[in-house]
Biotite code that builds the C-alpha atoms (Angstrom):
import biotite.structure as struc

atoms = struc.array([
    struc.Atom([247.129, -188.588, -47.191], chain_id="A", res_id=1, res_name="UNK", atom_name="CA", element="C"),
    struc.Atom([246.329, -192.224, -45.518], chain_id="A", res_id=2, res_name="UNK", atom_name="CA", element="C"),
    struc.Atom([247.640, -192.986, -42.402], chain_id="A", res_id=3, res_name="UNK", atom_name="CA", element="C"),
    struc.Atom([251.125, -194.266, -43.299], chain_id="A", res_id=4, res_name="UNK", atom_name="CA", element="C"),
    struc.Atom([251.510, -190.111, -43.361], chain_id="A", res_id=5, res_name="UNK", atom_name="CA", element="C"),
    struc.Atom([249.855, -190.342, -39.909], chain_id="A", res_id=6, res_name="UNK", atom_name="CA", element="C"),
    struc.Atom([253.278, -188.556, -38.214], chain_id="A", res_id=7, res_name="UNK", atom_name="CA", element="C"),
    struc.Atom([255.008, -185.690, -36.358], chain_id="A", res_id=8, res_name="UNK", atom_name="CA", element="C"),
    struc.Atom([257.399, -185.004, -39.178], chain_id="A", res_id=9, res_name="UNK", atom_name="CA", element="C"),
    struc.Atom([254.323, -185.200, -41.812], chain_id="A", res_id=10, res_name="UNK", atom_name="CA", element="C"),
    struc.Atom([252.538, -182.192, -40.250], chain_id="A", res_id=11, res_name="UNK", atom_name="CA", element="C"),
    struc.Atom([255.722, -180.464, -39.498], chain_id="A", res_id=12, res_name="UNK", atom_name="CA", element="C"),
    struc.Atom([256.713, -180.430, -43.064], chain_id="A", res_id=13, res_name="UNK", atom_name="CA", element="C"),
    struc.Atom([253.546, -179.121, -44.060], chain_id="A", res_id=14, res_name="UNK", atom_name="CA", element="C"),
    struc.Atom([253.281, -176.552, -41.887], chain_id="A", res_id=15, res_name="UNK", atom_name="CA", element="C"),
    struc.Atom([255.049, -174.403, -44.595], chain_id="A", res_id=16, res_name="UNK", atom_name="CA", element="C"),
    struc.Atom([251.985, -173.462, -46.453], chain_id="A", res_id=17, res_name="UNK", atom_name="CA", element="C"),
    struc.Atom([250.027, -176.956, -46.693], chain_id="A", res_id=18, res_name="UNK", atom_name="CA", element="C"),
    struc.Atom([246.990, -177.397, -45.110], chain_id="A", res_id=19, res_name="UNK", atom_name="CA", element="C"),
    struc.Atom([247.012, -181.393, -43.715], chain_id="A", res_id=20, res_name="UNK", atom_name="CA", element="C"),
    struc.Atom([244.232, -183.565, -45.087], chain_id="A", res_id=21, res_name="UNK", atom_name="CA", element="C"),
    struc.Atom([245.793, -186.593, -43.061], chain_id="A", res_id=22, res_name="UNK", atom_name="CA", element="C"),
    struc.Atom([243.549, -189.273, -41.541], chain_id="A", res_id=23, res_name="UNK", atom_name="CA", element="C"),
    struc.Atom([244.861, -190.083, -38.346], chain_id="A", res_id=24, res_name="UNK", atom_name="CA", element="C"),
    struc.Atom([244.860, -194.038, -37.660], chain_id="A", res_id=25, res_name="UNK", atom_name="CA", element="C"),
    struc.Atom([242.170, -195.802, -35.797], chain_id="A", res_id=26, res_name="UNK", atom_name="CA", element="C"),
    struc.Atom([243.726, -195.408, -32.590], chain_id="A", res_id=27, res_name="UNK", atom_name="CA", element="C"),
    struc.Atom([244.835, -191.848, -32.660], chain_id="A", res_id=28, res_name="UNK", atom_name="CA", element="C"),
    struc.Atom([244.752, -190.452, -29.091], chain_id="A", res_id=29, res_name="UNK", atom_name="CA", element="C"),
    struc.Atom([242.842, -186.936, -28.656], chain_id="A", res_id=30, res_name="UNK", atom_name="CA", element="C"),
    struc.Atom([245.992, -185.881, -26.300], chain_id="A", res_id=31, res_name="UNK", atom_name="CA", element="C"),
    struc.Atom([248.654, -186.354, -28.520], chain_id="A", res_id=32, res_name="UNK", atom_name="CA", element="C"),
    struc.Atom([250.501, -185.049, -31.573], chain_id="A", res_id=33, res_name="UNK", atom_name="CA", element="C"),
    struc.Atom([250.139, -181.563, -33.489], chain_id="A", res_id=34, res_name="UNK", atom_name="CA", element="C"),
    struc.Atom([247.338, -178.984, -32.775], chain_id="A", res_id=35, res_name="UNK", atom_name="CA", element="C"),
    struc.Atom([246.458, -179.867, -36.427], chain_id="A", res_id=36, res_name="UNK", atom_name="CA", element="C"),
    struc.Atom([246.127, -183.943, -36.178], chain_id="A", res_id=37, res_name="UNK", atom_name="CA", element="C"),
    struc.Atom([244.697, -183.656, -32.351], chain_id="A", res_id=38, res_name="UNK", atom_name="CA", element="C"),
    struc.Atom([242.119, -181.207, -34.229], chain_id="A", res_id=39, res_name="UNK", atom_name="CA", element="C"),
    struc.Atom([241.229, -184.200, -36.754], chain_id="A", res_id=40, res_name="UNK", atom_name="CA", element="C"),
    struc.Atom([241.006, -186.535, -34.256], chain_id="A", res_id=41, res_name="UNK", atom_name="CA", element="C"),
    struc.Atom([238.554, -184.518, -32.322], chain_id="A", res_id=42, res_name="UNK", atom_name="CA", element="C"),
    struc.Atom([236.116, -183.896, -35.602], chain_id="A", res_id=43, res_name="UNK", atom_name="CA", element="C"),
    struc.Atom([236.177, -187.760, -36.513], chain_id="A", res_id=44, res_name="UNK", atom_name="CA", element="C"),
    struc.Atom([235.529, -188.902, -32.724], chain_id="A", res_id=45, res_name="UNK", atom_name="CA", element="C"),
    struc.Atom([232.532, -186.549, -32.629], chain_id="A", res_id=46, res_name="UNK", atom_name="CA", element="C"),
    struc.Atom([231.320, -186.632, -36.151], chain_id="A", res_id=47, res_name="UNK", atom_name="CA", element="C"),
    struc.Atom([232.432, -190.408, -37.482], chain_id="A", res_id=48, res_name="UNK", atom_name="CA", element="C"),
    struc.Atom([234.679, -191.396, -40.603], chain_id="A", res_id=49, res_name="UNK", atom_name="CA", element="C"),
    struc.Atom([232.568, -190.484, -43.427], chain_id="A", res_id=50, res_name="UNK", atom_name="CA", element="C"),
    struc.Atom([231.357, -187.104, -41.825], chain_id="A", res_id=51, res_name="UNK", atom_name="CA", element="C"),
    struc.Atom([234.377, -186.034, -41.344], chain_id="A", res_id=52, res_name="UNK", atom_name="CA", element="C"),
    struc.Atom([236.024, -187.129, -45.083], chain_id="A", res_id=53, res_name="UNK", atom_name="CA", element="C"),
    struc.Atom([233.246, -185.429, -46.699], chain_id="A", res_id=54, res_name="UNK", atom_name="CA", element="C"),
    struc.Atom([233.473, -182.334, -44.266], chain_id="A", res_id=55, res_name="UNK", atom_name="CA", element="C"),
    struc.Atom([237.160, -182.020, -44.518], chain_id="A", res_id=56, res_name="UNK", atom_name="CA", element="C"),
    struc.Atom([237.802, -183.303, -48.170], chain_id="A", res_id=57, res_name="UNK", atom_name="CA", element="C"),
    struc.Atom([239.421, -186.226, -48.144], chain_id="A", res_id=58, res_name="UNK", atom_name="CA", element="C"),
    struc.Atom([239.327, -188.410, -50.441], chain_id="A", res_id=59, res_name="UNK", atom_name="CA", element="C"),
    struc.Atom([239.431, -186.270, -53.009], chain_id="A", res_id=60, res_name="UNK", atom_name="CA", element="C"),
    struc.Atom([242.811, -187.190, -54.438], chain_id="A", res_id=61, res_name="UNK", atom_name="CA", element="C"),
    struc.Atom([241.405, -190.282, -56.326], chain_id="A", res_id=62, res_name="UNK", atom_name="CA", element="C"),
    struc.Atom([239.192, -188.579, -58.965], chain_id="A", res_id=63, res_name="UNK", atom_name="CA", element="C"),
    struc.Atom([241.990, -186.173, -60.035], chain_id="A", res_id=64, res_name="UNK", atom_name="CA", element="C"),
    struc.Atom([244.222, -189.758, -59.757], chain_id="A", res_id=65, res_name="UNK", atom_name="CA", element="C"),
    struc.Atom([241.512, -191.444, -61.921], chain_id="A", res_id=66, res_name="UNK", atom_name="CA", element="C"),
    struc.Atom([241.263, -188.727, -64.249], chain_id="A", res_id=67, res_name="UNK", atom_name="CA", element="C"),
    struc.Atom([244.628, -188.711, -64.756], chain_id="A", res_id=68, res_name="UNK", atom_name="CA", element="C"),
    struc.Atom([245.180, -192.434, -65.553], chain_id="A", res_id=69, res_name="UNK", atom_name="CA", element="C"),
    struc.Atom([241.890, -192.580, -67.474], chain_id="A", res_id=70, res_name="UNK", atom_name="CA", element="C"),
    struc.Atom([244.078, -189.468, -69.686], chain_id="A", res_id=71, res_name="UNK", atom_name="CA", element="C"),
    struc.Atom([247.468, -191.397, -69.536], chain_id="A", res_id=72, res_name="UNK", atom_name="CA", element="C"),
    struc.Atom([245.538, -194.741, -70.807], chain_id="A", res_id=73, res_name="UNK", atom_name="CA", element="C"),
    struc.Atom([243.457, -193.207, -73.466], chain_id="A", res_id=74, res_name="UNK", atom_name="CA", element="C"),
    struc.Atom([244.794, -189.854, -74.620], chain_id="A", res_id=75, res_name="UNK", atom_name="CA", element="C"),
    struc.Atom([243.884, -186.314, -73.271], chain_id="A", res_id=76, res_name="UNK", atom_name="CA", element="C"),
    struc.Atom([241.883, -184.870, -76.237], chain_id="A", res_id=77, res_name="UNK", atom_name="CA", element="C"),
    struc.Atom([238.819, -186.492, -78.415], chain_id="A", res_id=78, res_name="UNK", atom_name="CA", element="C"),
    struc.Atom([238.724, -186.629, -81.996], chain_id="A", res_id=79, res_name="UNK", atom_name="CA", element="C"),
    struc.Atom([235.549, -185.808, -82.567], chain_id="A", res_id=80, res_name="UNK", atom_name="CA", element="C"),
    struc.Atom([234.052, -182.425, -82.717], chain_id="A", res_id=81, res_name="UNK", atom_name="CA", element="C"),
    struc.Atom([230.748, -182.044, -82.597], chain_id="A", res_id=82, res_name="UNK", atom_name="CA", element="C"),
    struc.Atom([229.274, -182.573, -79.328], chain_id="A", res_id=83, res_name="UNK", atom_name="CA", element="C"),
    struc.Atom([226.916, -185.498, -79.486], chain_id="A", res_id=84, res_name="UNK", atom_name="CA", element="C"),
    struc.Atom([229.946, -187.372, -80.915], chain_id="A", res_id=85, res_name="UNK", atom_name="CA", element="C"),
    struc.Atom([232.285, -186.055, -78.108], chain_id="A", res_id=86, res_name="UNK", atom_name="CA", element="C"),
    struc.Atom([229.269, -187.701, -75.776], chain_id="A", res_id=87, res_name="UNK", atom_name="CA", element="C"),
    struc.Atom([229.483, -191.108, -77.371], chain_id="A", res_id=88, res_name="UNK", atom_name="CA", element="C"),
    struc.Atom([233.781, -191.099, -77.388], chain_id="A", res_id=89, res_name="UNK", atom_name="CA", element="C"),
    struc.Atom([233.680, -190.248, -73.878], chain_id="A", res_id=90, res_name="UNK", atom_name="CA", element="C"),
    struc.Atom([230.980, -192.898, -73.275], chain_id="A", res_id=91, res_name="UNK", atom_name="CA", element="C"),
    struc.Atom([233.293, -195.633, -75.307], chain_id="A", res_id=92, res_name="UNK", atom_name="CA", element="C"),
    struc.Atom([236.767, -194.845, -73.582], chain_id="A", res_id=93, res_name="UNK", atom_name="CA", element="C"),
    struc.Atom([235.061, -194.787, -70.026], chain_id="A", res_id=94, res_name="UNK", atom_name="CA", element="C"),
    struc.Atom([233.700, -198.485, -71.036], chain_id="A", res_id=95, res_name="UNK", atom_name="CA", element="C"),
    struc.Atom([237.314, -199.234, -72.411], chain_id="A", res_id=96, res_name="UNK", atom_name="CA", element="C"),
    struc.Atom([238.703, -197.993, -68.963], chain_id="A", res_id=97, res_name="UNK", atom_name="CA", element="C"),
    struc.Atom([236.706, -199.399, -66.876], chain_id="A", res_id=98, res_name="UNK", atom_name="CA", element="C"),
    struc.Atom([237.188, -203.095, -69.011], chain_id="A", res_id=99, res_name="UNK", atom_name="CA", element="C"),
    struc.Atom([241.185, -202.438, -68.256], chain_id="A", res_id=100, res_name="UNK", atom_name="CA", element="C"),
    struc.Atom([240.794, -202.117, -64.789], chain_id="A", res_id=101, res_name="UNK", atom_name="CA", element="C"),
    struc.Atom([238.678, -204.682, -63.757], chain_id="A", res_id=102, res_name="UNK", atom_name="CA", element="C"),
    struc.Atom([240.979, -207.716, -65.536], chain_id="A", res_id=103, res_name="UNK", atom_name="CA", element="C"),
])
């Protein structure tokens, strides 16, 4: 989760069997909040932004997003069936994809 999620009642509700992947904002105090946020805010103090994202996991989210959108858009199967062909579909729906989303 981004910052907006960046809140007491966030990591409360997820206590129930969810382990947080929240980026605390940019001026998150050490001292303050959950164990689990004050614990986040320690690793990317010491460690730095992209340390810590890679370490923890975050960021994650937008490939299986991705994925799913590049399925929604173009369908979730190939019709081909051999797999050089499967290859070149794949290859020729990424391009269409990646036309859509850059107009």
């Amino acid at each position: 989760m981004d910052g907006a999620y960046d809140n007491s009642k966030a990591y409360k509700l997820l206590r129930k069997g969810v382990k947080p992947i929240i980026k605390p904002r940019r001026n998150a105090k050490v001292d303050r909040g959950p164990p689990e946020r004050r614990r986040m805010v320690k690793l990317i103090k010491r460690m730095g932004d992209e340390v810590w994202a890679r370490m923890i996991g975050y960021g994650k989210r937008w490939a299986v997003e991705t994925f799913s959108t590049f399925k929604l858009i173009l369908g979730d199967y190939c019709l081909a069936k051999e797999l050089p062909n499967i290859a070149k579909e794949l290859k020729i729906k990424a391009f269409i994809y990646n036309t859509i989303i850059s107009l």
